[in-house]
N, CA, C and O atoms as a GROMACS GRO file, in nm:
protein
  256
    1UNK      N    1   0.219  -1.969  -0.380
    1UNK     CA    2   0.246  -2.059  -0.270
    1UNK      C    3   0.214  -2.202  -0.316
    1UNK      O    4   0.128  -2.234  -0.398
    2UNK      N    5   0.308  -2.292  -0.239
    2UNK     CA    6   0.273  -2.441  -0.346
    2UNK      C    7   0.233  -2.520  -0.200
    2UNK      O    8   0.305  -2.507  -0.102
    3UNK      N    9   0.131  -2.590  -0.197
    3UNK     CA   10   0.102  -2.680  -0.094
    3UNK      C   11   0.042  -2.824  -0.162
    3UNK      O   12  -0.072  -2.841  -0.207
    4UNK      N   13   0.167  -2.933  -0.154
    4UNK     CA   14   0.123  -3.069  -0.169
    4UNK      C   15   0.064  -3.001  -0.328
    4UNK      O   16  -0.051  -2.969  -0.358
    5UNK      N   17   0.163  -2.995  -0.393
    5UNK     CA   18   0.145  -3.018  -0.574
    5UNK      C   19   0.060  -2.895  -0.574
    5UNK      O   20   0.114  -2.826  -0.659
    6UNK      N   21  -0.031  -2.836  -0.531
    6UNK     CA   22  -0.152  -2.750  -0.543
    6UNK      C   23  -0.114  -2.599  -0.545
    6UNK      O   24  -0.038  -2.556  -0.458
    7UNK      N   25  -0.154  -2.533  -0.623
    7UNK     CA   26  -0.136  -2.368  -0.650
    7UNK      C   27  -0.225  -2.354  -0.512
    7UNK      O   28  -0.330  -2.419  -0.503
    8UNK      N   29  -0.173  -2.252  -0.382
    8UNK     CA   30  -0.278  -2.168  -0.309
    8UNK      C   31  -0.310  -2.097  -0.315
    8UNK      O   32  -0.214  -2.022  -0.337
    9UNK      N   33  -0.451  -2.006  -0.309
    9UNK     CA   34  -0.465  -1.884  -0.302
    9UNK      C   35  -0.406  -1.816  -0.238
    9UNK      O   36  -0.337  -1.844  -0.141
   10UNK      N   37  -0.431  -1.688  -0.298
   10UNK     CA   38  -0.341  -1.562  -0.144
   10UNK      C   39  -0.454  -1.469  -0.203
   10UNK      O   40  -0.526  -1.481  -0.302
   11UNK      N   41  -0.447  -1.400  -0.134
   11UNK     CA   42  -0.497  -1.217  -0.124
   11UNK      C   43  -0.362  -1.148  -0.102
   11UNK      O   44  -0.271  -1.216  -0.056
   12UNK      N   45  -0.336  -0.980  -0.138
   12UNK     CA   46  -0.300  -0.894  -0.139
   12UNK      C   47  -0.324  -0.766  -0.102
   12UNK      O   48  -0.321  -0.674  -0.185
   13UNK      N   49  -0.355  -0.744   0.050
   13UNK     CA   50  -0.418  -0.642   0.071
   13UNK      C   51  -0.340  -0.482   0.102
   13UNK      O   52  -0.265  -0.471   0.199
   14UNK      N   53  -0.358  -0.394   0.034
   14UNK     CA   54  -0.250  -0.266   0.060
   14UNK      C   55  -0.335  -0.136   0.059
   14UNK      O   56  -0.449  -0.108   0.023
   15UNK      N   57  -0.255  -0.084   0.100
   15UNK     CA   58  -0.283   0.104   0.114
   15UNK      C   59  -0.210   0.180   0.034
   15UNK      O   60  -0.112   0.138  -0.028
   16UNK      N   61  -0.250   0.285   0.030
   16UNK     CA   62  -0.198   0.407  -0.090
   16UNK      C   63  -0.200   0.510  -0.046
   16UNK      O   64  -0.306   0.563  -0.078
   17UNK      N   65  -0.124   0.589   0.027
   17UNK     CA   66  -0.142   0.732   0.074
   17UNK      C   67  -0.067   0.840   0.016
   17UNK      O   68   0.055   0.837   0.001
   18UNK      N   69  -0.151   0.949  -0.020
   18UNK     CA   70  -0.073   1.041  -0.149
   18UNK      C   71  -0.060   1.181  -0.029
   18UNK      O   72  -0.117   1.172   0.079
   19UNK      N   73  -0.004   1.266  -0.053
   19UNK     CA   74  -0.003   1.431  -0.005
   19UNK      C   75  -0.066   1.495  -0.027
   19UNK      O   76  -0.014   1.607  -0.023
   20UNK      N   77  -0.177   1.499  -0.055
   20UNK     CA   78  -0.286   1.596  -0.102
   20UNK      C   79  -0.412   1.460  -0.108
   20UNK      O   80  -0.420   1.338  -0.096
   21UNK      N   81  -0.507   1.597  -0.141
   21UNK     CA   82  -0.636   1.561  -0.146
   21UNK      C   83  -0.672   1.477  -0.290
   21UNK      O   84  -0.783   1.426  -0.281
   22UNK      N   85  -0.604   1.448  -0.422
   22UNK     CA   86  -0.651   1.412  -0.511
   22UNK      C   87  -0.544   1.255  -0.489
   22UNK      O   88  -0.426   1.283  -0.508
   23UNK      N   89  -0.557   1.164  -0.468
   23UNK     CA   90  -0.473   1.022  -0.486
   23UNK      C   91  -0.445   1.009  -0.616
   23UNK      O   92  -0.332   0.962  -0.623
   24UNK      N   93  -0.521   1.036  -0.802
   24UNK     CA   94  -0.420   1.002  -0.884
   24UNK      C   95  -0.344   1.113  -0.941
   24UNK      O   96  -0.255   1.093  -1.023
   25UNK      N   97  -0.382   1.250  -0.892
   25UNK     CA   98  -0.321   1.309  -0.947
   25UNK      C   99  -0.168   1.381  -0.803
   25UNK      O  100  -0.074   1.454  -0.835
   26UNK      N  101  -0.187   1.345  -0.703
   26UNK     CA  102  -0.111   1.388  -0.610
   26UNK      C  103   0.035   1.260  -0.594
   26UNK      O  104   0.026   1.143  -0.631
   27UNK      N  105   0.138   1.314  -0.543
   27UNK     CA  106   0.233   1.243  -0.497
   27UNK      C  107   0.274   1.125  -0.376
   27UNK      O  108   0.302   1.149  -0.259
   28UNK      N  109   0.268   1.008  -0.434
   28UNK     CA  110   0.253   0.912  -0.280
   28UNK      C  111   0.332   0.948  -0.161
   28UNK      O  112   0.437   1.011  -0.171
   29UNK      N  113   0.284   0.911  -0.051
   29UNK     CA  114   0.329   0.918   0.072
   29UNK      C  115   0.391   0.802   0.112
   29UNK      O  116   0.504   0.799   0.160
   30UNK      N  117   0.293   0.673   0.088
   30UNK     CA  118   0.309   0.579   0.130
   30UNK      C  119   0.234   0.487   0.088
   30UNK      O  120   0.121   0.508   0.044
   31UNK      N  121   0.298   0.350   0.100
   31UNK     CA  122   0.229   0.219   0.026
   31UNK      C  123   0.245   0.135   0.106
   31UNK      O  124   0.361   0.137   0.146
   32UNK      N  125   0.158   0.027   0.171
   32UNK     CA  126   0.159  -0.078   0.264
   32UNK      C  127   0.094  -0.190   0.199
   32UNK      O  128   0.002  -0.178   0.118
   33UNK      N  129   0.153  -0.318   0.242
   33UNK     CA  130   0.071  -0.415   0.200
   33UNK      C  131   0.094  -0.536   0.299
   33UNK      O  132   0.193  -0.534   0.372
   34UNK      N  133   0.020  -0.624   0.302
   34UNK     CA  134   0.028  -0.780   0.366
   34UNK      C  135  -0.068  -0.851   0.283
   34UNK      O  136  -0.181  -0.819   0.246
   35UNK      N  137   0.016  -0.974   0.257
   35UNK     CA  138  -0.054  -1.129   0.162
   35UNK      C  139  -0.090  -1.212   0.303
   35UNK      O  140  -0.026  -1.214   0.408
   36UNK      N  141  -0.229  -1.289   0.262
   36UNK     CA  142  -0.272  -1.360   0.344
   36UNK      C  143  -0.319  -1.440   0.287
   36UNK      O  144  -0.389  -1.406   0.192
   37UNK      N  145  -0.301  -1.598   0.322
   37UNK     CA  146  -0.360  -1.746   0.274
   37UNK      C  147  -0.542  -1.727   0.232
   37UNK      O  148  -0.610  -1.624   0.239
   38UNK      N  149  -0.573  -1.833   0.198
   38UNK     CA  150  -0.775  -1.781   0.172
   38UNK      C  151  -0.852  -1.820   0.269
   38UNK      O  152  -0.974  -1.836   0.259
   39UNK      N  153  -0.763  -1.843   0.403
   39UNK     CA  154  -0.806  -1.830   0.548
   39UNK      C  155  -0.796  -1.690   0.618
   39UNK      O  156  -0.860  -1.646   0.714
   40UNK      N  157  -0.712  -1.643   0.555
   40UNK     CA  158  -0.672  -1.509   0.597
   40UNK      C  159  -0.560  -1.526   0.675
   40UNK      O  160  -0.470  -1.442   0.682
   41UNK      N  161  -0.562  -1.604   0.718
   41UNK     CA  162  -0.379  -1.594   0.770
   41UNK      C  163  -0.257  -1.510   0.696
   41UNK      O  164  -0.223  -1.509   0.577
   42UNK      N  165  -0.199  -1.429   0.825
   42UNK     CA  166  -0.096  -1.366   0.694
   42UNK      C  167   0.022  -1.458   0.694
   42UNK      O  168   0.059  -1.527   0.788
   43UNK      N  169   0.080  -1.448   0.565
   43UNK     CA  170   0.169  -1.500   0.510
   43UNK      C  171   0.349  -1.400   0.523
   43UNK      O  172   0.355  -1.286   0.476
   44UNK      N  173   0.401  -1.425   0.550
   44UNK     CA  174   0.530  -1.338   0.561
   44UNK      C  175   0.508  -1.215   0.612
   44UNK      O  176   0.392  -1.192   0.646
   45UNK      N  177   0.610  -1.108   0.631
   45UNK     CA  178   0.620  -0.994   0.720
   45UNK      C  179   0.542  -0.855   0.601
   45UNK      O  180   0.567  -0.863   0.481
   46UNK      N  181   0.459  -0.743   0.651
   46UNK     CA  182   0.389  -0.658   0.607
   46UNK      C  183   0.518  -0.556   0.545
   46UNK      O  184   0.616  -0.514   0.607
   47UNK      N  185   0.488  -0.536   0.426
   47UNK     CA  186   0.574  -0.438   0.322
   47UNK      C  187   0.467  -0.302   0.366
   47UNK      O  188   0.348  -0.284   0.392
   48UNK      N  189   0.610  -0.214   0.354
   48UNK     CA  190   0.588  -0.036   0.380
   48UNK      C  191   0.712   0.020   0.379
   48UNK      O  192   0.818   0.010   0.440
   49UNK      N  193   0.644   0.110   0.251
   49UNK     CA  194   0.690   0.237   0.203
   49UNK      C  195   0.689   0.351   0.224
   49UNK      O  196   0.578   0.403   0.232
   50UNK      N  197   0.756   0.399   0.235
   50UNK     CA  198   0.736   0.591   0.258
   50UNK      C  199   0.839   0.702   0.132
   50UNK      O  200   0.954   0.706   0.088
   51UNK      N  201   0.804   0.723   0.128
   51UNK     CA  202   0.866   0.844   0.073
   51UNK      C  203   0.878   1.026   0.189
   51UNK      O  204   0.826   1.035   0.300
   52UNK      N  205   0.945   1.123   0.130
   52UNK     CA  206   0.927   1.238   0.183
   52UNK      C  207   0.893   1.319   0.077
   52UNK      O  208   0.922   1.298  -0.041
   53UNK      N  209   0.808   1.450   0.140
   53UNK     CA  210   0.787   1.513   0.025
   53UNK      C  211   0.868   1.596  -0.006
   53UNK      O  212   0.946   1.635   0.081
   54UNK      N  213   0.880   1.661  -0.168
   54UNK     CA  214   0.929   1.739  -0.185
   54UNK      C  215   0.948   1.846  -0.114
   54UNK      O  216   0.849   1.891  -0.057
   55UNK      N  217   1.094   1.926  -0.097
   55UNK     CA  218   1.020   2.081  -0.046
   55UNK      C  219   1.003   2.235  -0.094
   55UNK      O  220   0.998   2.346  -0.041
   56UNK      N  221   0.996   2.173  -0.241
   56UNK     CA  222   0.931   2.256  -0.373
   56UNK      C  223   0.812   2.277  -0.410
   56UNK      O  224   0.775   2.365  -0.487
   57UNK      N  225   0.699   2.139  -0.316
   57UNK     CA  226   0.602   2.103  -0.341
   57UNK      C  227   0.488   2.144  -0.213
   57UNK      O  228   0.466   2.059  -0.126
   58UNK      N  229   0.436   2.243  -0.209
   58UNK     CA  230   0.369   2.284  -0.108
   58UNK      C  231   0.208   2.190  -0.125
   58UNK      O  232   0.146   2.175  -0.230
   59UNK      N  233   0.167   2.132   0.022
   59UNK     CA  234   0.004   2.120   0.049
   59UNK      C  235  -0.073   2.189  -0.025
   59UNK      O  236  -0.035   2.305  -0.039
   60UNK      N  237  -0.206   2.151  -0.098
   60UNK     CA  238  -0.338   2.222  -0.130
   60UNK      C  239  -0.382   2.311  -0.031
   60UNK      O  240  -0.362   2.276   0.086
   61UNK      N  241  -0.429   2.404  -0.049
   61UNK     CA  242  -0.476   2.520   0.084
   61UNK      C  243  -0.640   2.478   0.067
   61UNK      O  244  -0.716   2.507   0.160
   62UNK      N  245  -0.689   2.416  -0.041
   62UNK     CA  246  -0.875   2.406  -0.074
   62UNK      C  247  -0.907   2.299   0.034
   62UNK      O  248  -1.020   2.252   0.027
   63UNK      N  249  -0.815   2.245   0.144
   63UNK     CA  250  -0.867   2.136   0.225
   63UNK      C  251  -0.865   2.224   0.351
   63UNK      O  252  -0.853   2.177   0.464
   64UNK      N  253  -0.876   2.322   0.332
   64UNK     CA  254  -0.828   2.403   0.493
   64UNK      C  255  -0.958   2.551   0.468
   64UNK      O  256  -0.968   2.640   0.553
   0.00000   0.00000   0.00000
């Protein structure tokens, strides 16, 4: 972001949601994010992703 000649900060704040119980070894669900100024103001509209799961790919049963 450029304000009056000057680089601004931002932040990047997001989510990660996988199908199972392990997040690096499981398949994402979903990814969200929103950038906000170093006031925290957000900056432009919130990004989100989804995917579906496979249906080859059955749930862990060790969470049940």
């Amino acid at each position: 972001m450029m304000n009056d000649g000057k680089q601004q900060s931002t932040f990047l704040f997001h989510d990660y949601e996988t199908f199972g119980t392990h997040p690096a070894l499981d398949r994402p669900a979903q990814f969200a994010a929103i950038r906000t100024d170093s006031e925290f103001n957000v900056i432009g509209e919130p990004e989100v992703f989804t995917a579906s799961p496979r249906m080859t790919i059955y749930p862990s049963l060790e969470q049940y």
